[in-house]
C-alpha positions as a Markdown table, in Angstrom:
| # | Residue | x | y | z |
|---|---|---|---|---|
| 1 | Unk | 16.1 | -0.2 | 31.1 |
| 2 | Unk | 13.6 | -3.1 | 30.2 |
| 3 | Unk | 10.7 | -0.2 | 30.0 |
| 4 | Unk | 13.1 | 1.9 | 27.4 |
| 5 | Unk | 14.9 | -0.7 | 25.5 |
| 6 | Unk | 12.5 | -4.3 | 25.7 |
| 7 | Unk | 11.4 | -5.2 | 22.9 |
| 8 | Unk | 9.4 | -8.2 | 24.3 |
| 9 | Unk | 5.3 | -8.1 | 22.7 |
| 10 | Unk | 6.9 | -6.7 | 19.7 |
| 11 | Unk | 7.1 | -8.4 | 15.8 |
| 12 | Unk | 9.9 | -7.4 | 13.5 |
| 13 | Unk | 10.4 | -8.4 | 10.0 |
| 14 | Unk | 13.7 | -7.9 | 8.9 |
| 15 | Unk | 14.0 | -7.8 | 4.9 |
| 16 | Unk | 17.7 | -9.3 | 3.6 |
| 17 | Unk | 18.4 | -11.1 | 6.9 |
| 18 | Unk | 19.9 | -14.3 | 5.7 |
| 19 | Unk | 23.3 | -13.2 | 6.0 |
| 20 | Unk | 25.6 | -10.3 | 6.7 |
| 21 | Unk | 24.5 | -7.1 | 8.7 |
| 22 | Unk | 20.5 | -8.4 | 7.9 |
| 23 | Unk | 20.9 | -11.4 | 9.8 |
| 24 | Unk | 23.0 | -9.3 | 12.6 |
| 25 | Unk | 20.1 | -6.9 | 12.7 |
| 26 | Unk | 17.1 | -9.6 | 13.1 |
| 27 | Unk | 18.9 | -11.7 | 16.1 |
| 28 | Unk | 19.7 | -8.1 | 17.9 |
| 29 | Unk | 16.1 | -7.2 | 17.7 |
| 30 | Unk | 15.4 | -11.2 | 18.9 |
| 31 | Unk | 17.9 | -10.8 | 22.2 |
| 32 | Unk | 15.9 | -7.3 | 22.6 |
| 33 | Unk | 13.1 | -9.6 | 22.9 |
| 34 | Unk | 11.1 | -9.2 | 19.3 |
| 35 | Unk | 9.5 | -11.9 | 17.8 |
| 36 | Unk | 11.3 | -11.8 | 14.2 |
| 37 | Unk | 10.3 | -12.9 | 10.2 |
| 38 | Unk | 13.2 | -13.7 | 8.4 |
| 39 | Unk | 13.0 | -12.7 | 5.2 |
| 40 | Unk | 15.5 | -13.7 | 1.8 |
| 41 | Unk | 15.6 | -15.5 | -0.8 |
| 42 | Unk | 17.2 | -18.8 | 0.3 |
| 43 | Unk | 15.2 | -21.7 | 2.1 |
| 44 | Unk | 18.1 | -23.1 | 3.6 |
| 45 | Unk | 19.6 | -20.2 | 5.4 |
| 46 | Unk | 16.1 | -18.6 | 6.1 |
| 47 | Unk | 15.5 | -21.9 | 8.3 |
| 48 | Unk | 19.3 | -21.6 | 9.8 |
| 49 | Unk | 18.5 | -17.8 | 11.0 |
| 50 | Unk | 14.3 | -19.0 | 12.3 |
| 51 | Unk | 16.4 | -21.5 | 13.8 |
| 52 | Unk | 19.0 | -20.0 | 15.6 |
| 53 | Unk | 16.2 | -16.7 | 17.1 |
| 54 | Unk | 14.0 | -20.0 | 18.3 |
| 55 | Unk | 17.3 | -20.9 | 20.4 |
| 56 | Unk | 17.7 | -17.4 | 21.5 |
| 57 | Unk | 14.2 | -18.1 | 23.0 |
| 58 | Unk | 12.3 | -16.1 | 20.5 |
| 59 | Unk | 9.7 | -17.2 | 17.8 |
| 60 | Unk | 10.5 | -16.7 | 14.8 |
| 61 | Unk | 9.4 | -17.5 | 11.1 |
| 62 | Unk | 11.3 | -17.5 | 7.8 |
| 63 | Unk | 9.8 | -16.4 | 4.9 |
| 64 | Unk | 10.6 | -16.0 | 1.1 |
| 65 | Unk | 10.7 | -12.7 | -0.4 |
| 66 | Unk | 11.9 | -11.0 | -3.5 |
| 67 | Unk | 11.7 | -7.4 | -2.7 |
| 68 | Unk | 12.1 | -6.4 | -6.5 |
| 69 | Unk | 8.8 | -8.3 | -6.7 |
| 70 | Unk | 5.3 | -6.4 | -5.6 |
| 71 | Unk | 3.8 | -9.4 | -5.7 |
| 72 | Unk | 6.0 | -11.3 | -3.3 |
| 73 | Unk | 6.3 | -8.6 | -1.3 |
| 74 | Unk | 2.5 | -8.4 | -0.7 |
| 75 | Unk | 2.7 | -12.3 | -0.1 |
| 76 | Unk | 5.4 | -12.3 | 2.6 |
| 77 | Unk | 3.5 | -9.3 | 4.3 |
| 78 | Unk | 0.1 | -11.0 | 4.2 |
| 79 | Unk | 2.1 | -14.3 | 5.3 |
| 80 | Unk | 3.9 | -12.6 | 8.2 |
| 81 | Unk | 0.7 | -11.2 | 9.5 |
| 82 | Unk | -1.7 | -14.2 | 9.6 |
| 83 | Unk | 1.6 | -15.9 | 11.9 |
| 84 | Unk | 2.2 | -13.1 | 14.0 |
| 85 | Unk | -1.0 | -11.1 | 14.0 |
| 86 | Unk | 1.1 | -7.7 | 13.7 |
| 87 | Unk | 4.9 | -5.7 | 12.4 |
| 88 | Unk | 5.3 | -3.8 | 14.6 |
| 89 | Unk | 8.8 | -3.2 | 13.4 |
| 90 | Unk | 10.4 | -2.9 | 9.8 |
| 91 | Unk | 13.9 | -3.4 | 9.0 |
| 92 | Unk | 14.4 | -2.5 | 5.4 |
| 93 | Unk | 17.9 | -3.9 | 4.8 |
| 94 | Unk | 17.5 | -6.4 | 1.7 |
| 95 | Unk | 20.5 | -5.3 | -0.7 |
| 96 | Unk | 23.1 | -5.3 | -3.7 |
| 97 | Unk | 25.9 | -4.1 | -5.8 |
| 98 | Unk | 28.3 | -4.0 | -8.6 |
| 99 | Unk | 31.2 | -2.3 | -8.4 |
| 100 | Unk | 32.3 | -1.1 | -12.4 |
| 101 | Unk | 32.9 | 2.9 | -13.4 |
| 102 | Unk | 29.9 | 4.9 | -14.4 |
| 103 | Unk | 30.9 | 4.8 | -18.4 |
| 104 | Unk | 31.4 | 0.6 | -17.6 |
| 105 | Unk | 28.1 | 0.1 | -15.8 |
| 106 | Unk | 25.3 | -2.0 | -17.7 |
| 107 | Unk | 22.2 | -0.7 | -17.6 |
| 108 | Unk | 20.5 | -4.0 | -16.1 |
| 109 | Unk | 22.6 | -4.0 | -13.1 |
| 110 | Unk | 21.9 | -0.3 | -12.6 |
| 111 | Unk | 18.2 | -1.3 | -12.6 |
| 112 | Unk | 18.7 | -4.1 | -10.2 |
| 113 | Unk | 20.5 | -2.1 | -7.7 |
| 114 | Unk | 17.7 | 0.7 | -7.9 |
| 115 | Unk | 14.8 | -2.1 | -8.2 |
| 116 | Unk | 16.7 | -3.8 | -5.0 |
| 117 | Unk | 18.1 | -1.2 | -2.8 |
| 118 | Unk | 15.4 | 1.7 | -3.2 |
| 119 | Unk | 12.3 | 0.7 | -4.9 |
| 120 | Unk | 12.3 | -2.1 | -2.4 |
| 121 | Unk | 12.2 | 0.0 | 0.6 |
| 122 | Unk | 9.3 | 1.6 | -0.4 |
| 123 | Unk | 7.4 | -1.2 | -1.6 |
| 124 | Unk | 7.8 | -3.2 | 1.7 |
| 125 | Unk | 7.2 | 0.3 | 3.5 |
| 126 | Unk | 3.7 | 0.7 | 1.4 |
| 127 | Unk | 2.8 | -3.0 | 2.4 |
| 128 | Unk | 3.7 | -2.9 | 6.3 |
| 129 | Unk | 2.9 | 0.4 | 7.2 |
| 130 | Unk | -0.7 | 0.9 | 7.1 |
| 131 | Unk | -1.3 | -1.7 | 9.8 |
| 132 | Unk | 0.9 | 0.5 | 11.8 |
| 133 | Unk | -0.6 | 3.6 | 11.4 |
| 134 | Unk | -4.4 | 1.2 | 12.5 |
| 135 | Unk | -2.5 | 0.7 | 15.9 |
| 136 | Unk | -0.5 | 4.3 | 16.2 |
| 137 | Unk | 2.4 | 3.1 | 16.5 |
| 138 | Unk | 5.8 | 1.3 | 14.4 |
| 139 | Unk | 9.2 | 1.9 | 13.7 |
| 140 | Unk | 10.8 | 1.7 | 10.1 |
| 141 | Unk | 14.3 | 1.3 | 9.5 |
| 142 | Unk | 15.8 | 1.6 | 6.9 |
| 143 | Unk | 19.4 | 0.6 | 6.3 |
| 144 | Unk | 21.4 | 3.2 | 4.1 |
| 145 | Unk | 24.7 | 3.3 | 4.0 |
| 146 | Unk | 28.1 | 6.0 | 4.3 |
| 147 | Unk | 27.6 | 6.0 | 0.6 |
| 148 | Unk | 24.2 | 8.1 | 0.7 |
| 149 | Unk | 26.3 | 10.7 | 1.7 |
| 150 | Unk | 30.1 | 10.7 | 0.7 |
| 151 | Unk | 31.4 | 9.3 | -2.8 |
| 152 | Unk | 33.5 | 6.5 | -3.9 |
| 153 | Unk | 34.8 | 6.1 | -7.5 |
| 154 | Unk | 32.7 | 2.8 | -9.2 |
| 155 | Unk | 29.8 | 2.6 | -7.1 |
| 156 | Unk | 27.7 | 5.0 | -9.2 |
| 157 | Unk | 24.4 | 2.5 | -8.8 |
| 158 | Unk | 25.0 | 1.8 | -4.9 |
| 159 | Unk | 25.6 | 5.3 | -3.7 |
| 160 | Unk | 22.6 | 6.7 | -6.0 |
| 161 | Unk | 20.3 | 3.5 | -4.3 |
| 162 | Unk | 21.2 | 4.7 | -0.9 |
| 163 | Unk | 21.3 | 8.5 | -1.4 |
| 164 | Unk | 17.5 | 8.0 | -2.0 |
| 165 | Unk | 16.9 | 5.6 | 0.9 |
| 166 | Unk | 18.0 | 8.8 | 3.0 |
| 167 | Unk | 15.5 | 10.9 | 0.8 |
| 168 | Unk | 12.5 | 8.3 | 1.4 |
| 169 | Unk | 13.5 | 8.5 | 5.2 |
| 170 | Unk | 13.1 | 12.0 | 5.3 |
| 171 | Unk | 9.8 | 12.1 | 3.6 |
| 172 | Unk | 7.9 | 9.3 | 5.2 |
| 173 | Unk | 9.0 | 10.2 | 8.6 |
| 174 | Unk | 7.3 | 13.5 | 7.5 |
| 175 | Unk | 3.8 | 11.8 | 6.7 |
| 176 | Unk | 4.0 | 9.4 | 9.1 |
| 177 | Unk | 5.5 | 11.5 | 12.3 |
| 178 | Unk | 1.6 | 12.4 | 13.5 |
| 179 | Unk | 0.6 | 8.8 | 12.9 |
| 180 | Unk | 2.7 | 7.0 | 15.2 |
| 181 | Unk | 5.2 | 5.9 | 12.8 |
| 182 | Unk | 8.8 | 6.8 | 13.5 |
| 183 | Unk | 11.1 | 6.3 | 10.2 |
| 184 | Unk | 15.0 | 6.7 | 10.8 |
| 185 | Unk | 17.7 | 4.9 | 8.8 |
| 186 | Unk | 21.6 | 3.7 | 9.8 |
| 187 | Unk | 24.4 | 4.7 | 7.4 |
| 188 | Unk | 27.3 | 2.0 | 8.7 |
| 189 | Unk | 30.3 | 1.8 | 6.9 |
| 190 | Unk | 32.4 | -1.1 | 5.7 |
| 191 | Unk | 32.1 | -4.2 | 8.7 |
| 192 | Unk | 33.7 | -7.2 | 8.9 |
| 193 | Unk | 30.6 | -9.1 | 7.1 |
| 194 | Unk | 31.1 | -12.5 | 4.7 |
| 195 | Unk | 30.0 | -10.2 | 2.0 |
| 196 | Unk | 32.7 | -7.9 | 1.7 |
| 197 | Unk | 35.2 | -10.8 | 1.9 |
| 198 | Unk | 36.1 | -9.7 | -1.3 |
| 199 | Unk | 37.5 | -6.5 | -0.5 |
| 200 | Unk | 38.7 | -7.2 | 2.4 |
| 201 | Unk | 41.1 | -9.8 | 1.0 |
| 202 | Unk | 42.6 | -7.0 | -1.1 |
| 203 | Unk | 45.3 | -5.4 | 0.6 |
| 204 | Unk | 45.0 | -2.2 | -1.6 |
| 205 | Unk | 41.2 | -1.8 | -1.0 |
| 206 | Unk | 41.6 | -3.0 | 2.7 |
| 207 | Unk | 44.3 | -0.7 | 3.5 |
| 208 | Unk | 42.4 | 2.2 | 1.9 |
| 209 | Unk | 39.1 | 1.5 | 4.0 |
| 210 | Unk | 41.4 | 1.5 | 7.6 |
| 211 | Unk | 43.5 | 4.7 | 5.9 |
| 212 | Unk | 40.2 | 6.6 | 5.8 |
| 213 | Unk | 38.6 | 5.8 | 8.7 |
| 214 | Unk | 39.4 | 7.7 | 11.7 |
| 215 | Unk | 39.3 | 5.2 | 14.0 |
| 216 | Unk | 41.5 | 3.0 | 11.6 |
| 217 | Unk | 39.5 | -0.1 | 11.3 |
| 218 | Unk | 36.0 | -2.2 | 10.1 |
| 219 | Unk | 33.2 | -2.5 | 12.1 |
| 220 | Unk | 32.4 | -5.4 | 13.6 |
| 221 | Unk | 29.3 | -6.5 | 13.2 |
| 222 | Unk | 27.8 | -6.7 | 16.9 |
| 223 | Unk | 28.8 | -3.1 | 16.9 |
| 224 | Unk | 25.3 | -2.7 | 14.8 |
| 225 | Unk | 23.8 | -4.1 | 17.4 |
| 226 | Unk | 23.1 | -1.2 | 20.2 |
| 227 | Unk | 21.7 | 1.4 | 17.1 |
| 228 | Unk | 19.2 | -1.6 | 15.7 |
| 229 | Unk | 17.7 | -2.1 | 18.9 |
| 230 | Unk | 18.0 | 1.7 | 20.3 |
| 231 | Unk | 15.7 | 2.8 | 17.2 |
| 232 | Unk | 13.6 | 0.5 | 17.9 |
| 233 | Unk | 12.5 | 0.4 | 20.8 |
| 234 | Unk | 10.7 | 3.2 | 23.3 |
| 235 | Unk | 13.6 | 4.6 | 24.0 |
| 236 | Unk | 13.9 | 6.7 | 20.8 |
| 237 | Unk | 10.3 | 7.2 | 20.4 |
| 238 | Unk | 10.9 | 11.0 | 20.0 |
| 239 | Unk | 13.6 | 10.4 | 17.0 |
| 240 | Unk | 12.5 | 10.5 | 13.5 |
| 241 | Unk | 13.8 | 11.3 | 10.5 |
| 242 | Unk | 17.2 | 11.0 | 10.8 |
| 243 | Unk | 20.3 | 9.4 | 9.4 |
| 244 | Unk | 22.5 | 7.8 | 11.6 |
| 245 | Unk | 26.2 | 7.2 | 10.7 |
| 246 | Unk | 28.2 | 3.9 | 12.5 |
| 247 | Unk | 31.2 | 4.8 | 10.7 |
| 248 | Unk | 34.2 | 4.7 | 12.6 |
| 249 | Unk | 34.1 | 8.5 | 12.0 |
| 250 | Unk | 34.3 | 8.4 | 8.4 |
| 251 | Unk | 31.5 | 11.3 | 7.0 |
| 252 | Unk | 32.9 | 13.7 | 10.2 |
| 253 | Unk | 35.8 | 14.4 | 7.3 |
């Protein structure tokens, strides 16, 4: 098991892993055994996440990054690899929203949303890969969502973002596939996270989200866990290009 699923000798840098399912992503790759970057946008809870990996007996770093930013994404990269020496795993996950119908939404939170949620996928992907493909050998994950693929009334930006994170999947798992590289992304539906404390303290919305979902609930957040570290590691070294759902059964409707 340690030979298929270890992750021990490996770096990870985890984009959006201050909080929510980025931050459950980035300690499941530490207890794999990863050394992980932290990356966000707050110092504070970039130190509590380095922090709490160091206690799980990993090394860790946090690092500031703006992934809408080239610039600071070239910086955190460059950063990442003078402390570590190597990525030799991605987690694109670094994300937002707005939630207002299509003839409602401002144009400038459409262009966040895009800038954030796509663009920044493949501008991290452009700055960590190569270094990969000089070893043969990474894994990029890219965190979609149930949205790429089914449709919810005022999430015109989100859905669009995520649709096209399982469009850039497809096509750099196709350049990279002979390289070494392996590129797969997770779709997971609504989980039990602080940022969707919002929704889930409206009963309507709540009830609608356990209504849909087959098995009649959230996710939980360590129930990420198993998929983070299973396309990771060895163990799915013949996987690639694919889009996998942790949705309760929610896109087998």
């Amino acid at each position: 098991m340690e030979e298929l699923f270890g992750l021990r000798g490996n770096v990870a840098l985890v984009t959006g892993s201050t909080r929510g399912l980025g931050e459950v992503a980035a300690k499941a790759l530490a207890k794999a055994g990863a050394d992980v970057v932290v990356c966000g946008r707050n110092p504070g809870d970039l130190k509590r996440v380095s922090d709490e990996i160091r206690k799980i007996g990993r090394d860790s770093e946090g690092l500031l990054l703006d992934v809408t930013s080239k610039a600071s994404i070239e910086e955190c990269v460059a950063r990442a690899l003078r402390r570590f020496g190597r990525i030799d795993i991605l987690v694109n996950n670094a994300g937002v929203n707005h939630r207002v119908p299509v003839l409602d939404f401002p144009e400038e939170k459409w262009d966040l949303i895009i800038d954030t949620n796509l663009k920044g996928y493949f501008l991290t992907a452009q700055a960590v890969v190569p270094q990969m493909i000089e070893r043969g050998y990474g894994k990029v994950i890219n965190i979609s969502s149930i949205l790429g693929g089914v449709g919810l009334p005022n999430q015109v930006a989100y859905a669009a973002s995520k649709g096209g994170v399982n469009q850039i999947t497809k096509v750099m798992a196709l350049e990279w596939a002979k390289l070494g590289v392996r590129v797969n992304a997770i779709g997971p539906t609504y989980f039990e996270t602080d940022l969707v404390k919002q929704l889930r303290n409206d009963p309507e919305r709540f009830n609608f989200i356990n209504e849909r979902t087959p098995m009649g609930r959230w996710g939980y957040p360590p129930e990420l866990e198993g998929i983070v570290i299973f396309l990771a590691a060895p163990a799915s070294d013949f996987i690639t290009g694919q889009v996998i759902y942790i949705d309760g059964g929610w896109t087998v409707w």
